[in-house]
C-alpha positions in Angstrom: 63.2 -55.1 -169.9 65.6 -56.7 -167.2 68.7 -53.7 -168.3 65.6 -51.8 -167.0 65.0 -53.0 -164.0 68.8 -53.6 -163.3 69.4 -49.7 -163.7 66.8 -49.0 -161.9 68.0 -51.1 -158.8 71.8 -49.6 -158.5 72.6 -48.2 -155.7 74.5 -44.4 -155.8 77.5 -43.4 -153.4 77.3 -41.0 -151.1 79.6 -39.0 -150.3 80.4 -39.7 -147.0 78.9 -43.0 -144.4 74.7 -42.2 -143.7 75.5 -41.6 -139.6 77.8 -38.5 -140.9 74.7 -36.7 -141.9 73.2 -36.2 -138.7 75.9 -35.6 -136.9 77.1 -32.9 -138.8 73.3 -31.8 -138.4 73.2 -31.9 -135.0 76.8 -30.3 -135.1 75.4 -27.1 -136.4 72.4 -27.1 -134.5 74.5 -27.2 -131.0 76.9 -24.2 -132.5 73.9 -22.4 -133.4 72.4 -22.7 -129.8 75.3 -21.9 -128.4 75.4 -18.6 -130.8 71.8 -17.7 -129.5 72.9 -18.5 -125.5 75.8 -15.7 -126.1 73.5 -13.0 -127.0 70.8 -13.8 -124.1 72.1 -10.6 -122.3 72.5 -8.2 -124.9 69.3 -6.0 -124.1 70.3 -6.0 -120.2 74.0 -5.3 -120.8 73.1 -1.8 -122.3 70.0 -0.7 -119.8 72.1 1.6 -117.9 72.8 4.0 -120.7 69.2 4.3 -121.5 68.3 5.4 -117.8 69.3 9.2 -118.5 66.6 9.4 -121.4 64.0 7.5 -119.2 64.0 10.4 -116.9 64.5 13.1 -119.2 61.5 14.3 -120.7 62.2 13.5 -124.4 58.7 13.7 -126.2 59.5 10.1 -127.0 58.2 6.7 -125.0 60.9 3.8 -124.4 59.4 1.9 -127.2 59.7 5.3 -129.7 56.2 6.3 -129.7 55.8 10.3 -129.7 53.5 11.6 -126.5 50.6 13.3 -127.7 
């Protein structure tokens, strides 16, 4: 019963120290924020090239509804 108890009790290696874990965590979080800052002007960027079908009368609302 004590082999047991002694197996169960070993401790496993990682693979790298316990503080690495979040840190690469928080590593990917920040270049993931700073993925979804770059593309906060996307939909304004383009605007201007939709303004000649706004006043146009297309058949076809700006969210792509057809006008009955």
């Amino acid at each position: 019963m004590s082999h047991v108890l002694l197996a169960a009790a070993e401790e496993i290696q990682l693979i790298a120290p316990p503080i690495v874990f979040p840190l690469v965590a928080a590593a990917v979080f920040v270049m993931l924020g700073f993925v979804t800052w770059s593309f906060r002007d996307v939909a304004y960027r383009h605007s201007q090239k939709f303004e000649a079908t706004r006043t146009h009368e297309t058949g076809v609302d700006e969210f792509g509804h057809t006008k009955i």
